[in-house]
N, C-alpha and C positions, 0 to 999 in steps of 0.2 A: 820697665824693670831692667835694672844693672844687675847682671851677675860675674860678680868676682873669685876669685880662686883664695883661698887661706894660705897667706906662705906656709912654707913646711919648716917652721921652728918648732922650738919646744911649746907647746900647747902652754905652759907654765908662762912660758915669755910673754903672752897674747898681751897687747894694750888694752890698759884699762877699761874705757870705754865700749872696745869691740867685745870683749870678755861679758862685761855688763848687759851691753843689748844679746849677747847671745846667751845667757841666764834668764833674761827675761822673754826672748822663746822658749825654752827650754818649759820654763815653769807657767808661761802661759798654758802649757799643754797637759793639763793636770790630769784629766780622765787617761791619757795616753799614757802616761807616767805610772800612772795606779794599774793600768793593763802590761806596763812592761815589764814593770819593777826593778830597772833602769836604776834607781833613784833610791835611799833609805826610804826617804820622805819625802812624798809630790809633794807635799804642801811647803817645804823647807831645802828649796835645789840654791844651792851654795855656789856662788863661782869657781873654788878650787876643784868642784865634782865636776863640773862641764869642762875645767879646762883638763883633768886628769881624763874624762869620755871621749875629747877631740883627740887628745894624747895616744889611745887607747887607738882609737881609727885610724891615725895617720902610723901607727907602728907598721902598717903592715904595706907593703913599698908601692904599690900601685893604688892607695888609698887617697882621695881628694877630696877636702872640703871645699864646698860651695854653695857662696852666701849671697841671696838677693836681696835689692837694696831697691824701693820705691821713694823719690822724692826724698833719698839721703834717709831712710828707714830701712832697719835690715827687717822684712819681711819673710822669708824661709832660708833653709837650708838644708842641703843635701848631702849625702856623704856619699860616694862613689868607689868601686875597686874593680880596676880596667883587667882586674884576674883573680879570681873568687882564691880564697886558701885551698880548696880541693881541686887537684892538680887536673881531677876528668873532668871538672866544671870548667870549657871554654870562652863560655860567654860572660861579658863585665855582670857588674851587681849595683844595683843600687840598694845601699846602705840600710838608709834613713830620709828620708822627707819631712820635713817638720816643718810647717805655716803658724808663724804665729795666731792665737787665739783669735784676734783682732782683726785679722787680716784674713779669716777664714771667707770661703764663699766668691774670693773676688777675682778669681784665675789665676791666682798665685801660684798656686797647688798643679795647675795644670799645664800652667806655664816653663814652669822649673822644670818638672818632666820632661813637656816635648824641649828643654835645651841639652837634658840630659841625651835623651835621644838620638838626638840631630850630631852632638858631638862625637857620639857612639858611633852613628850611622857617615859620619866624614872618615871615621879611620878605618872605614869597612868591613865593623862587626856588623855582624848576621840578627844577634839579638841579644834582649835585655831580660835579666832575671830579677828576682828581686821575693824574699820574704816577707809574708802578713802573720802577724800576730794571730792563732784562730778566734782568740775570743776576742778581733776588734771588726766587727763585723763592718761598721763606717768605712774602716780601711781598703777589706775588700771591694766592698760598694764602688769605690772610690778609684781602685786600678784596675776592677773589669770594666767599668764606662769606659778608660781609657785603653782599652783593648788588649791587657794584659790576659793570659787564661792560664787555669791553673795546670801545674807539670805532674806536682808530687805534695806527700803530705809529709814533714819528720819534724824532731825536734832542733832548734837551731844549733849550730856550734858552739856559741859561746856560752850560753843559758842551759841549752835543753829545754826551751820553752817552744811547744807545741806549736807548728808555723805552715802555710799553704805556699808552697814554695808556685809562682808563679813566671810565667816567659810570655816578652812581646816580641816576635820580628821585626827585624827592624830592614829588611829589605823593602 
């Protein structure tokens, strides 16, 4: 697995094709999509909406997207911010994780993590935070195996949608 970094253009600018494959995880992810409500319509994710959501993440100045690529397949991606918007929250954030449907089951998912991690843990943060959805219980499932535990419970920033706010150490 390649994991590259999204330049920091206009989300609008994105090339066609990366635009494309990254719609088509996007909307692989339809039960996630119907749990976010992210989307008008899971069933109907548009490329102008993924590229106005990337647009959306990268506004905020220590935000990075990162996209993995199997065999020239973009397989996931992550959205990252090396400094949450609430000035007391120290510790980076992870976004978003999103494995394409396809690709689900195959360590992709826990891969991208531990790069996420590792990169975190090279610049000598302490730990990683990161929100679940409460009603996606898969999700949780999914970051306590990988030894995340929960801190707090509130609704998120941008939404107000009800969230298990979770922290891994990363020492």
């Amino acid at each position: 697995m390649i994991v590259e970094s999204l330049p920091r253009t206009e989300a609008h600018a994105l090339p066609g094709p990366l635009l494309t494959e990254l719609t088509a995880l996007y909307a692989s992810n339809r039960e996630f999509q119907q749990l976010s409500g992210d989307f008008p319509d899971p069933d109907d994710i548009r490329p102008e909406q993924v590229a106005t959501a990337l647009a959306d993440e990268l506004a905020q100045p220590t935000a990075e997207v990162l996209l993995a690529r199997s065999e020239g397949r973009l397989v996931a991606v992550a959205v990252t911010l090396g400094r949450h918007p609430d000035p007391a929250q120290t510790d980076p954030w992870l976004g978003l994780l999103m494995v394409h449907a396809d690709a689900r089951r195959t360590g992709y998912g826990r891969r991208l993590a531990a790069y996420v991690e590792d990169r975190f843990r090279a610049e000598g943060r302490t730990g990683l935070r990161l929100a679940v959805l409460e009603n996606n219980p898969k999700a949780l499932a999914f970051w306590t195996a990988l030894g995340y535990e929960e801190t707090a419970r509130r609704p998120d920033l941008a939404h107000g949608r009800p969230c298990i706010v979770m922290r891994k150490p990363l020492s």
